[in-house]
C-alpha positions in Angstrom: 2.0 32.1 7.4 1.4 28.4 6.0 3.2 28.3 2.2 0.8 27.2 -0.6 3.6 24.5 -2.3 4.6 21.1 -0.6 6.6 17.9 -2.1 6.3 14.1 -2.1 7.2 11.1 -3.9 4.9 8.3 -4.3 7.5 5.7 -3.5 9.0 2.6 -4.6 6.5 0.3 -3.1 3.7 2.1 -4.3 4.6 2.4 -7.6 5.7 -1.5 -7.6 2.0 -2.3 -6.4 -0.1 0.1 -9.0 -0.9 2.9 -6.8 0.0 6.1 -8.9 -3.1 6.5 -9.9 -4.6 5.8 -6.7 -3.2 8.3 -4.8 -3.1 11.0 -7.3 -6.6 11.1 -7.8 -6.5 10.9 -3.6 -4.7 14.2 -3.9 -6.4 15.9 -6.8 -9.6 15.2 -4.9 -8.1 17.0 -1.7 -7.7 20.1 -3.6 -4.2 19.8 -5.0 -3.1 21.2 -7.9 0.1 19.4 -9.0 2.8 21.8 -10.8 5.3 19.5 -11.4 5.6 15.8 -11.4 8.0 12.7 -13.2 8.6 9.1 -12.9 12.2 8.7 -12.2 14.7 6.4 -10.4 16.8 7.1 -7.7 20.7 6.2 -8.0 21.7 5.1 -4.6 23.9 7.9 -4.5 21.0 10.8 -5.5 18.9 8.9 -2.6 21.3 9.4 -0.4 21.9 13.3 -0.8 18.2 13.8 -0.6 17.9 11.9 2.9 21.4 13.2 4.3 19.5 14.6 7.4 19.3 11.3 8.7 23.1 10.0 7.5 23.5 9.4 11.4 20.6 7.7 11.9 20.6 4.1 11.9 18.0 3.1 9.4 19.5 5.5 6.9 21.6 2.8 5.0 17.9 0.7 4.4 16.6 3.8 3.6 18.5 4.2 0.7 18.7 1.3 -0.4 14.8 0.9 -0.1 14.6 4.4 -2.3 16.8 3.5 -5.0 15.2 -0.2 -5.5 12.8 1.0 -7.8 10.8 4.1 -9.5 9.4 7.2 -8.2 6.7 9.4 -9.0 8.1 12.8 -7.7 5.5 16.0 -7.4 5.7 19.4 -6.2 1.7 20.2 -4.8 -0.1 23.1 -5.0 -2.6 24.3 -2.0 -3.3 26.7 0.6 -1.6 25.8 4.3 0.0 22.9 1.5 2.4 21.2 4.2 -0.3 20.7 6.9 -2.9 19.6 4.6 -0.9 17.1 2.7 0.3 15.4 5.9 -3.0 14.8 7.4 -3.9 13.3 3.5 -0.9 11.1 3.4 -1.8 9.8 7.5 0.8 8.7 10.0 4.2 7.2 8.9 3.6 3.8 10.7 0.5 2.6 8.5 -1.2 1.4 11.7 -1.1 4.5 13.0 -2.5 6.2 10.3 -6.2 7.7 10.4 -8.7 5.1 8.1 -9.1 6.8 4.3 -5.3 8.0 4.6 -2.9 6.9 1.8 -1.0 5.4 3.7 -3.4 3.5 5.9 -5.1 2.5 2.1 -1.4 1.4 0.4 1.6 1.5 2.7 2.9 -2.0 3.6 5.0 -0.9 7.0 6.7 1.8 8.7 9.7 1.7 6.1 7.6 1.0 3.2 5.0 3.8 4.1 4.3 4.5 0.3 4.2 8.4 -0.1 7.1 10.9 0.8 5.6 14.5 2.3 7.8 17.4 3.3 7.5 18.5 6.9 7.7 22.0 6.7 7.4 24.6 4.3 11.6 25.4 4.2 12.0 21.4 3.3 9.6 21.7 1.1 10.7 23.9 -1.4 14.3 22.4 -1.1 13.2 18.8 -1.8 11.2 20.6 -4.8 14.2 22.1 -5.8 16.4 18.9 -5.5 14.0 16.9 -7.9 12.9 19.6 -10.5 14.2 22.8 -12.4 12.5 25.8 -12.4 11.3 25.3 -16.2 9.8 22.3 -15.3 7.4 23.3 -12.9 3.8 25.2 -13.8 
């Protein structure tokens, strides 16, 4: 059965181009219920813990660095079948891939700077939740 939580970051790129609140009314009109969100900034170091599945990939190093170069918004979204219905909001990672009215076919610049984060399952989901936010802090 589909969980009912997902996470994303709005990231550096969109936050540098005034998106937030762009693509959170996006979500709140898809039916998401945010239960916990902050602006923060990455350390290199916290960026690369939260991407250390792709450590052996090769575009893991600009990755990081592309995470940790400015602010996040991170959010942990509330919504029946959550995962699957956020990554059809968000649209394909490469921008010109993505379906018209997507966020990232309205506000991604490229494939690296694709603007939102979405978890791909319901397991990574609630462990990028976790990384990002204490239990207190979400409602």
């Amino acid at each position: 059965m589909a969980g009912n939580r997902t996470f994303t970051m709005i990231k550096p790129d969109a936050v540098a181009a005034g998106h937030i609140g762009a693509i959170l009314a996006q979500i709140n009109k898809a039916g998401f219920r945010i239960v916990a969100m902050k602006l923060t900034h990455l350390s290199a170091q916290k960026a690369g813990e939260f991407y250390a599945v792709h450590k052996e990939r090769p575009f893991y190093g600009e990755l990081v660095e592309f995470m940790s170069s400015g602010p996040i918004v991170a959010a942990i979204l509330e919504k029946d079948n959550a995962v699957a219905d956020f990554r059809t909001l968000i649209g394909a990672t490469n921008p010109a891939n993505a379906e018209p009215g997507t966020i990232r076919a309205l506000y991604a610049k490229s494939m690296g700077e694709n603007a939102v984060h979405g978890s791909d399952s319901d397991e990574n989901a609630a462990i990028e939740g976790d990384f990002h936010f204490a239990g207190v802090e979400m409602f």
